[in-house]
ZAMARGU-4260 file (C-alpha; in steps of 0.2 Angstrom, whole numbers, plus 5000, padded with zeros to 4 digits):
<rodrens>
0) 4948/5047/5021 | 4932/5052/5029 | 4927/5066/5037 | 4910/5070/5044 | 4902/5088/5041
5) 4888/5097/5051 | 4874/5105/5040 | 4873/5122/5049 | 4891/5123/5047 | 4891/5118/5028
10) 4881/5133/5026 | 4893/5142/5034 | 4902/5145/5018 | 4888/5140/5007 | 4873/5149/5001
15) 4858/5137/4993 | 4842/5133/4996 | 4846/5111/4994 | 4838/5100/5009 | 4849/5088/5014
20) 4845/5073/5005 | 4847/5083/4989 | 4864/5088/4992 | 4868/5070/4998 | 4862/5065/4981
25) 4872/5075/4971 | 4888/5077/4982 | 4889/5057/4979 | 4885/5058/4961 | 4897/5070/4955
30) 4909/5072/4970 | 4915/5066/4986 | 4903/5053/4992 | 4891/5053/5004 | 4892/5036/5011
35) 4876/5039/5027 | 4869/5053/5034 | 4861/5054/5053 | 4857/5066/5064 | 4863/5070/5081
40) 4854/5084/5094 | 4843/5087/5080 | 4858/5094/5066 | 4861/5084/5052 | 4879/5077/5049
45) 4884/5070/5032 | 4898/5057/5033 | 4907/5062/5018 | 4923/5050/5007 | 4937/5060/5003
50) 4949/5053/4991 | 4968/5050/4994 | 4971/5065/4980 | 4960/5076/4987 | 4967/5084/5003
55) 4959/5101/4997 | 4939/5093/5002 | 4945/5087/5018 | 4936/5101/5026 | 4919/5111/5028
60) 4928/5124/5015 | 4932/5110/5002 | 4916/5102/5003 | 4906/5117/5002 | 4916/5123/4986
65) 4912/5106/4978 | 4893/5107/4981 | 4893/5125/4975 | 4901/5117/4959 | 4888/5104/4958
70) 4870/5108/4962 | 4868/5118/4948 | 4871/5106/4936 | 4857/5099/4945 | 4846/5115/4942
75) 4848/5120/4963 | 4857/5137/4967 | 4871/5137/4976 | 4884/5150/4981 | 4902/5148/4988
80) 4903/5161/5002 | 4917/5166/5017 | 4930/5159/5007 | 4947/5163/5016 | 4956/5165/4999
85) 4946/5180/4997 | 4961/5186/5011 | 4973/5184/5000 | 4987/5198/5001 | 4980/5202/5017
90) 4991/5206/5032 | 4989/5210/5050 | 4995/5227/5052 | 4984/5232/5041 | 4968/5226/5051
95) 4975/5228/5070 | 4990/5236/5076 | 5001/5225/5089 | 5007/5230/5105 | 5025/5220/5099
100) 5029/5217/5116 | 5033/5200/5114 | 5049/5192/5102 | 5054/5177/5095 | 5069/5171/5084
105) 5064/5161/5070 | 5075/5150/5058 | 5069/5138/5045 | 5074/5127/5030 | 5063/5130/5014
110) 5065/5114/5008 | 5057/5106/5022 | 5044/5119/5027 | 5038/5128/5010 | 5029/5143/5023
115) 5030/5146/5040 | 5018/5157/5048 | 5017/5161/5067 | 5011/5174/5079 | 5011/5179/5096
120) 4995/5180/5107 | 4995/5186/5126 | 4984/5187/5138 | 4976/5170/5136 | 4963/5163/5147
125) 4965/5144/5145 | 4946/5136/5150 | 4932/5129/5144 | 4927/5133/5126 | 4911/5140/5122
130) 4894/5129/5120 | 4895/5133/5103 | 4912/5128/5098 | 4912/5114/5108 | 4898/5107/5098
135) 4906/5107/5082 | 4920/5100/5084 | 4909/5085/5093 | 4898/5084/5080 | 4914/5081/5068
140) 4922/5067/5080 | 4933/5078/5089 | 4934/5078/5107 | 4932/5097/5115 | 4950/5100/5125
145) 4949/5121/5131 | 4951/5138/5121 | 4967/5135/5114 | 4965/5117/5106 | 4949/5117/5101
150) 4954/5133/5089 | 4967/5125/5083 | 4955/5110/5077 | 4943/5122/5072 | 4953/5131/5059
155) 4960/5113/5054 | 4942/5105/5052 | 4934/5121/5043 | 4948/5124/5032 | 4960/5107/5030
160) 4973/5118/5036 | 4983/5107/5054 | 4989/5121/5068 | 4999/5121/5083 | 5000/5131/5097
165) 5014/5132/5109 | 5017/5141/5128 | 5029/5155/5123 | 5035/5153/5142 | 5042/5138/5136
170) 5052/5139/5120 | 5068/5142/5128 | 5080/5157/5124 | 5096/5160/5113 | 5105/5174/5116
175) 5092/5181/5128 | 5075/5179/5113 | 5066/5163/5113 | 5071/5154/5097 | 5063/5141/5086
180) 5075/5131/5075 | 5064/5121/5061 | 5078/5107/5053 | 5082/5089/5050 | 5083/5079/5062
185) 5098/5067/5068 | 5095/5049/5070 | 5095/5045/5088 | 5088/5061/5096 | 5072/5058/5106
190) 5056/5065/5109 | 5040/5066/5120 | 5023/5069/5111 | 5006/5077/5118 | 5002/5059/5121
195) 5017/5056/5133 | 5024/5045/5119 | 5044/5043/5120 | 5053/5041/5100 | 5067/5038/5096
200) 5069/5046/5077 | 5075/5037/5064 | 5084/5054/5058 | 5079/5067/5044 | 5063/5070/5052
205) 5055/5088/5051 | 5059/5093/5071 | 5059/5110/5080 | 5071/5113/5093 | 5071/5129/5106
210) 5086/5140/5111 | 5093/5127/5120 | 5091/5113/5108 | 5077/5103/5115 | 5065/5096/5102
215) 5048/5106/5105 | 5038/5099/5090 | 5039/5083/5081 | 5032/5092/5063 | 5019/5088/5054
220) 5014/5073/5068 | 5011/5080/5085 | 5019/5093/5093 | 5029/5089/5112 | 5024/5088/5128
225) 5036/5100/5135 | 5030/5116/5126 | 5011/5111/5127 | 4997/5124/5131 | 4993/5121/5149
230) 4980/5127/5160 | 4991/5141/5169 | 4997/5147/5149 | 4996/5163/5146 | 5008/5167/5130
235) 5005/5158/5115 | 5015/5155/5098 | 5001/5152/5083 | 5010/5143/5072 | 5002/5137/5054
240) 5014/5132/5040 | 5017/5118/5025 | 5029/5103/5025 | 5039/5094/5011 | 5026/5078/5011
245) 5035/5066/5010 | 5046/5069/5026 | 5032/5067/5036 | 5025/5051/5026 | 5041/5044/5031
250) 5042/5048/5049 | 5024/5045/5051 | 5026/5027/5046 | 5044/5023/5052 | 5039/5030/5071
255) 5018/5020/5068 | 5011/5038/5075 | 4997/5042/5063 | 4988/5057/5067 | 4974/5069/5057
260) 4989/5081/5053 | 5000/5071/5043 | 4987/5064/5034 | 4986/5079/5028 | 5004/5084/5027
265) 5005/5070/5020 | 4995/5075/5005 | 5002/5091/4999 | 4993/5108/5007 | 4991/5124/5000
270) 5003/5137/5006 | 4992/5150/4999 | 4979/5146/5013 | 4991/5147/5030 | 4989/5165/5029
275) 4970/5168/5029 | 4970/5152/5041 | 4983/5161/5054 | 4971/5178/5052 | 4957/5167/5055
280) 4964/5159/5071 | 4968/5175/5078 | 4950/5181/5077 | 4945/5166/5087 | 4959/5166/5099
285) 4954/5186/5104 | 4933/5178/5103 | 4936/5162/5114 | 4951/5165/5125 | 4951/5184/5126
290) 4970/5185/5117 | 4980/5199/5113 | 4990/5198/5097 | 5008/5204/5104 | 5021/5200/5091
295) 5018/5204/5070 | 5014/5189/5059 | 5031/5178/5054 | 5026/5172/5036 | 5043/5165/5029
300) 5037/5161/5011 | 5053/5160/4999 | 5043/5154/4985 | 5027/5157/4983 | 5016/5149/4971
305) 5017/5152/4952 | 5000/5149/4944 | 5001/5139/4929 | 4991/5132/4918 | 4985/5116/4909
310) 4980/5113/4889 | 4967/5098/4883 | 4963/5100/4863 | 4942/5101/4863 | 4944/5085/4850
315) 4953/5074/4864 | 4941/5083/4879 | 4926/5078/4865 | 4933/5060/4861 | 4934/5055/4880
320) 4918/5062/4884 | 4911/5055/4870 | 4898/5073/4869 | 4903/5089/4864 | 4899/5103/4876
325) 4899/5124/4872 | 4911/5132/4879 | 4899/5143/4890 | 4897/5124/4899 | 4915/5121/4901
330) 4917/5138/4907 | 4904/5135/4918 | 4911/5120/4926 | 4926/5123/4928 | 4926/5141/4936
335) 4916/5135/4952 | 4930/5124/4955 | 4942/5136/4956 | 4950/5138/4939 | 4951/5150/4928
340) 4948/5143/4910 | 4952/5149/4892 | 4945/5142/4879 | 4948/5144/4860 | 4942/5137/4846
345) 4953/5122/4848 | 4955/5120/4866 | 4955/5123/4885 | 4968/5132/4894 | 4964/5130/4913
350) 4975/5140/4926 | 4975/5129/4942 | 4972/5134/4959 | 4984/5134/4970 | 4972/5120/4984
355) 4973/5108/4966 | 4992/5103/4964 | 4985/5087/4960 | 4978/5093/4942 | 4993/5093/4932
360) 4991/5083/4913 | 4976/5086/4901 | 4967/5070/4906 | 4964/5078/4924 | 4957/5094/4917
365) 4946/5080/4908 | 4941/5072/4922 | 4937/5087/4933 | 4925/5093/4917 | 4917/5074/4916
370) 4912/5072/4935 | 4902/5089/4937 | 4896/5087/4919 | 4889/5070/4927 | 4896/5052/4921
375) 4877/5048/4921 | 4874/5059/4908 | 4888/5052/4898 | 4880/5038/4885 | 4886/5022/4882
380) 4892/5017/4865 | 4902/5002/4858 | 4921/5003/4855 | 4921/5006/4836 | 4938/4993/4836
385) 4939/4978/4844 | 4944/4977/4863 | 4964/4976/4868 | 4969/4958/4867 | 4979/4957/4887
390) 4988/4942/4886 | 4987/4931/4905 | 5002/4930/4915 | 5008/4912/4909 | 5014/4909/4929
395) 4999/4915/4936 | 4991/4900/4927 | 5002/4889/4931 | 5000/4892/4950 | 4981/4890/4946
400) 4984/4874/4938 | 4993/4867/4952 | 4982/4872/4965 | 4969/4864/4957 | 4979/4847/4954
405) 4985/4845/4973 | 4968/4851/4979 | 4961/4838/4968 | 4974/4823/4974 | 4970/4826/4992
410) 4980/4840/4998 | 4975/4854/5009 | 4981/4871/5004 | 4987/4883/5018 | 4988/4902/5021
415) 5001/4910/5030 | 5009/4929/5032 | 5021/4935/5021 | 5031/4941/5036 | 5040/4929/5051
420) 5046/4931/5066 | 5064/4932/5071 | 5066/4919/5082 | 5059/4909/5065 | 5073/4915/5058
425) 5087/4910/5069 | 5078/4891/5070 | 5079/4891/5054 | 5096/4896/5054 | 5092/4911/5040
430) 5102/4925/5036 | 5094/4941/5044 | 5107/4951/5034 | 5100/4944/5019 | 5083/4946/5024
435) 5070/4960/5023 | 5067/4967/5039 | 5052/4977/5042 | 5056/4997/5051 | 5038/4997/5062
440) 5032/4978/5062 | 5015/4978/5069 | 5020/4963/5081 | 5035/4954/5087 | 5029/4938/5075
445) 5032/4949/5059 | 5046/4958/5058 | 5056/4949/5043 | 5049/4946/5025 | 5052/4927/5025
450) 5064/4922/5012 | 5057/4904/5014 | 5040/4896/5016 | 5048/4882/5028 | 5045/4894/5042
455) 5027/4897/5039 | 5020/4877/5035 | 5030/4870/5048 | 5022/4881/5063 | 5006/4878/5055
460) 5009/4858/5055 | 5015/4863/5073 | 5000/4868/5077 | 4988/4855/5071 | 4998/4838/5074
465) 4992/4837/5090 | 4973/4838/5081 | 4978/4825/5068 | 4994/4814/5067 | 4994/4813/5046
470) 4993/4830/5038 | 4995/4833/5021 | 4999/4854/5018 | 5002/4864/5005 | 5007/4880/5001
475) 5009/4889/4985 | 5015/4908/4988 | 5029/4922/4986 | 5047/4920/4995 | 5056/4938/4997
480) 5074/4936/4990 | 5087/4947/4995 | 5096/4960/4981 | 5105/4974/4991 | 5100/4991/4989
485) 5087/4985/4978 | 5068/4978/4982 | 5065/4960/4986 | 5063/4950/4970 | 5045/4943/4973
490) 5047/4921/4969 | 5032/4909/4968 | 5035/4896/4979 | 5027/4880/4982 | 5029/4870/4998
495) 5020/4852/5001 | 5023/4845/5016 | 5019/4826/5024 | 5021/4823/5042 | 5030/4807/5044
500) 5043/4798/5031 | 5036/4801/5015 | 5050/4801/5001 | 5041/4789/4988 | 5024/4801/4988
505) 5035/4816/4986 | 5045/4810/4971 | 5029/4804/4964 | 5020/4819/4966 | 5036/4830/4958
510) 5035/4816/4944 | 5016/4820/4942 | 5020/4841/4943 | 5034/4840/4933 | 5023/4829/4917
515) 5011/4845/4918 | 5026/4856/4911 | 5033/4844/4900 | 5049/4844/4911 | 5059/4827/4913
520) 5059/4821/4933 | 5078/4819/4932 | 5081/4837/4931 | 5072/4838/4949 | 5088/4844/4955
525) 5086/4861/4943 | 5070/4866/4950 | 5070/4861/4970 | 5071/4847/4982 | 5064/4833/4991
530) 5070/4831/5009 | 5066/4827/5029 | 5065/4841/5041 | 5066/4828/5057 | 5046/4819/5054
535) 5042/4828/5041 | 5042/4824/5023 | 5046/4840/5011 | 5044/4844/4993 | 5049/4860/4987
540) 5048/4867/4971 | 5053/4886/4963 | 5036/4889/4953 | 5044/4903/4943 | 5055/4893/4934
545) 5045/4878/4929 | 5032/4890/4923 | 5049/4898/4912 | 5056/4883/4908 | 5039/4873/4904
550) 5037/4865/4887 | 5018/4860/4887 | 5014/4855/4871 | 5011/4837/4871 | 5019/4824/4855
555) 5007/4814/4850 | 5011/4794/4850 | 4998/4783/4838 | 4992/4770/4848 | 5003/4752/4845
560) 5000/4742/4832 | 5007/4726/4842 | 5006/4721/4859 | 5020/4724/4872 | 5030/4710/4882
565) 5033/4712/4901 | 5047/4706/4911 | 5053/4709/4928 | 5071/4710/4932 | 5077/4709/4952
570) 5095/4716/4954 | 5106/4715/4969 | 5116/4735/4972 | 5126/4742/4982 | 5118/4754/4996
575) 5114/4771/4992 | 5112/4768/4971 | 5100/4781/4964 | 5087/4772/4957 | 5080/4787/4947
580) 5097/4787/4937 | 5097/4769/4933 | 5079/4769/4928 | 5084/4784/4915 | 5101/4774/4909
585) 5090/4758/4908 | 5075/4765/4896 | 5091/4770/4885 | 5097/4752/4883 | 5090/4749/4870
590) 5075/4755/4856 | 5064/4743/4860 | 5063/4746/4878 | 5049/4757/4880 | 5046/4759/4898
595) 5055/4755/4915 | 5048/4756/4931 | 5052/4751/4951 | 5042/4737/4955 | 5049/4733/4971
600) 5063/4734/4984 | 5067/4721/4998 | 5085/4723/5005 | 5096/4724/4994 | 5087/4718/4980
605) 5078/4730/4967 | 5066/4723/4955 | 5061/4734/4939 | 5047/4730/4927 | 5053/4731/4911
610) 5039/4733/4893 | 5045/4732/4877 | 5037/4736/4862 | 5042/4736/4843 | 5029/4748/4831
615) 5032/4734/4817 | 5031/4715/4823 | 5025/4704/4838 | 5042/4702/4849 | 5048/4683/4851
620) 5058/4677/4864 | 5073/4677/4849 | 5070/4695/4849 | 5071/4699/4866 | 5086/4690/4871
625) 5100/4702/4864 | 5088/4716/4871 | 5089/4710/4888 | 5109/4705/4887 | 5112/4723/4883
630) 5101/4729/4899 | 5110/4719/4913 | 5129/4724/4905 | 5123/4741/4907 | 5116/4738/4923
635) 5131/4728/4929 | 5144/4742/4922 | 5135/4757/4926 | 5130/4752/4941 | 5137/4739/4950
640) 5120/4728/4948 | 5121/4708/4949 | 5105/4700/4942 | 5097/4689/4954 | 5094/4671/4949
645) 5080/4661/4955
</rodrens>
């Protein structure tokens, strides 16, 4: 995540006397990078990475906290100021006192909205915002909408926290009060977005529904169209609140609508901040638009956060960091950040802020003290034992080895997407209910987690035979296969394909891929196939297996004493006799037969070339005369083979 942060407004909430480039420096050395800096109008704007863990820096508030962590370990002062948790406790009636003219029924489920804070404002004047305001949401890549929105951003791009505002006009009454019903929602039920986007939900996504049960807000994501903040509004509902993440993950996804709010939503945000972030909107609201604040603040919080703490021994913190620091240091770091450290003689306890829900073993409290003390200060010693032996995935080589081989024979490897289309899939005549099918494929041609590669290398032989008539592909990759209820089971694959008739070159190559793991070719059958999809030639093999099943130790054979003896031997068979089988069953004859092979076919007639071999005499013709008897009566019972005379 990035986010891109103004200098004046950086110094908003933090005091120090660092130029630019020094806190572009440090912030990257220590926190969240800085990955360029320009300027725009004359104001400097840093473009700042956020990680995934760290919702609590997407905002000027959260970067400012972390530089006023940081720059004094680099000897700059620097001061946290205007932080809203400051307002903790705090509550409207004690600062204004409302008319409460306005009223609105509220019902919500705690386990899918942790806090729910809302407030009425009347008296809005819906325009253009102010120079200023528009300028800094601008300058942070947000385009400048009127009064009412551009607070909303504003509140969300100073403090991480996402706000919606509806038209009260428009929440619909039950029982004669405007009502808002947060829930689940049903699968089925549809919604129209800000953006004029219809969706149909999927079902247990976070919705709000009025008096009369329409959706108004689509939670977390984008609120609807029908209770947005027009022109002519002039009652609004400010509504700030937290979400159960992992809702709005899902919906987010399953609906492809991805918006700055539920990346944050997302995340995990801070209850503890809605408040001061609601009291904080109000004051802009009554600045920018002239509101009146006509209702007391809602602020449903059934469980509020329960500080708690977490331990790291000084010996691990030590060992990791490889120096020892004082405990004034530790303190020191950590306090900036927001914890509240206690450190005795043999440890750290660290009470953790409610914005750092992502600090929760000792390794963390580790890593938080090890970034701010600066991992360039950290020195670099040797391991006092010898490194971890990690032992290589025995497949992973295996598939190495075999794209080597085949690039090395002549073929030409391919690379196709995991996913297929569906009409693939009925071509192919797959199961689709045995199938991995994707809930938001990004286009019609990916909507199903191929459970063969045939799809994938026959399109792509589709698409170049009409560039060149002899292709030679192959494809080494994972097929998806089907477990119900379960994740696919990932399989290697490999996939060689020949345009035209090419059954010879495929057993052959299976005989060559088959010698590399020390697996007989007659067990073929165990471990894939050979076989013509109409003009093309196809050898399939399931990787996974022969790596399991692979015995690649080699037996060493001295070199012959004696020379062999050749003979070729034509036989007449019936159609359709397996020559691999007869080959096998031939070698088998006898002992001194050490190697049969095709030589040629014509016909009906198949010619084998037989060499024999003995390791303790020259073979005579005497010798090899009962060898040979023994070899065509098997041929002839086995078989069916005549030997054809000259």
């Amino acid at each position: 995540m990035n986010i891109l942060v103004p200098d004046s407004w950086l110094r908003e909430f933090l005091i120090t006397k660092a130029t630019p480039d020094q806190i572009k420096e440090y912030l990257s050395l220590c926190g969240p990078s800085v990955e360029r800096m320009h300027k725009e109008d004359g104001e400097v704007i840093y473009d700042i990475e956020v990680t995934g863990n760290r919702p609590d820096s997407m905002s000027i508030l959260g970067i400012a906290r972390e530089a006023a962590a940081i720059l004094p370990r680099f000897g700059i002062a620097a001061k946290l100021k205007n932080d809203p948790y400051a307002l903790k406790g705090f509550t409207l009636p004690g600062k204004v006192k409302p008319s409460q003219t306005k009223s609105l029924t509220i019902k919500t489920d705690p386990t899918l909205n942790p806090r729910w804070t809302s407030v009425i404002m009347d008296n809005i004047k819906v325009g253009p915002s102010p120079t200023w305001l528009q300028k800094r949401l601008e300058t942070t890549g947000i385009r400048s909408l009127n009064t009412i929105v551009d607070v909303t951003n504003y509140i969300m791009r100073a403090y991480g926290q996402p706000v919606h505002a509806f038209d009260y006009n428009q929440i619909l009454p039950k029982d004669g009060v405007p009502t808002m019903i947060l829930r689940a929602s049903t699968k089925g039920e549809r919604v129209i977005t800000l953006d004029g986007k219809t969706h149909n939900l999927p079902g247990d996504d976070i919705v709000i529904e009025d008096g009369s049960g329409r959706l108004i807000d689509l939670c977390g994501i984008m609120g609807a169209q029908n209770s947005s903040v027009k022109s002519s509004t002039k009652t609004i509902v400010l509504f700030m609140q937290t979400y159960e993440p992992t809702h709005i993950r899902k919906t987010s996804m399953s609906l492809a609508h991805r918006t700055e709010a539920a990346g944050l939503f997302e995340k995990g945000l801070d209850p503890e901040l809605v408040l001061p972030s609601i009291l904080r909107g109000i004051d802009l609201i009554g600045q920018v638009a002239d509101g009146n604040v006509a209702s007391k603040i809602s602020d449903i919080y059934p469980k509020p956060y329960k500080p708690y703490a977490v331990n790291v021994t000084k010996e691990k913190l030590t060992s990791y960091l490889g120096v020892s620091l004082s405990d004034k240091d530790i303190a020191n770091i950590l306090t900036p950040l927001g914890f509240k450290p206690i450190l005795t003689k043999s440890s750290v306890s660290a009470q953790v802020p409610s914005f750092r829900w992502d600090v929760a073993i000792d390794v963390d409290i580790i890593e938080e003290v090890a970034r701010i003390y600066g991992y360039h200060n950290i020195t670099s010693t040797l391991p006092d034992t010898a490194p971890p032996v990690v032992l290589p995935d025995p497949t992973l080589q295996w598939e190495e080895e075999i794209r080597i081989r085949l690039r090395d024979w002549g073929f030409t490897e391919t690379y196709t997407y995991s996913m297929i289309s569906e009409e693939l899939m009925d071509i192919f005549g797959l199961d689709k209910a045995k199938a991995y099918k994707i809930t938001n494929p990004l286009s019609n041609e990916w909507v199903y987690m191929r459970p063969s590669l045939r799809p994938s290398v026959l399109t792509i032989i589709k698409q170049n035979v009409h560039i060149r008539d002899e292709l030679t592909l192959f494809e080494l990759s994972m097929i998806y296969e089907y477990r119900p209820g379960n994740l696919p089971n990932e399989k290697p694959m490999l996939l060689v394909a020949w345009t035209g008739e090419h059954f010879y070159e495929a057993k052959g190559l299976a005989e060559a891929i088959f010698q590399l793991f020390g697996i007989p070719l007659a067990q073929l059958e165990n471990y894939g196939s050979v076989s013509m999809v109409e003009t093309v030639t196809i050898l399939e093999l399931d990787v996974a297996k022969l790596a399991a099943c692979a015995k690649p130790q080699k037996q060493y054979k001295p070199i012959p004493k004696y020379p062999p003896s050749y003979e070729d031997l034509a036989f007449i068979l019936p159609d359709q006799t397996p020559v691999g089988p007869m080959i096998t069953a031939l070698k088998s004859a006898h002992p001194l037969i050490a190697d049969v092979s095709l030589l040629d076919q014509y016909e009906t007639t198949t010619t084998f070339h037989i060499i024999y071999l003995s390791p303790e005499k020259n073979l005579t013709t005497e010798d090899l005369r009962p060898v040979r008897e023994k070899l065509i009566a098997l041929a002839q019972q086995k078989f069916n083979a005549q030997l054809k005379s000259i």
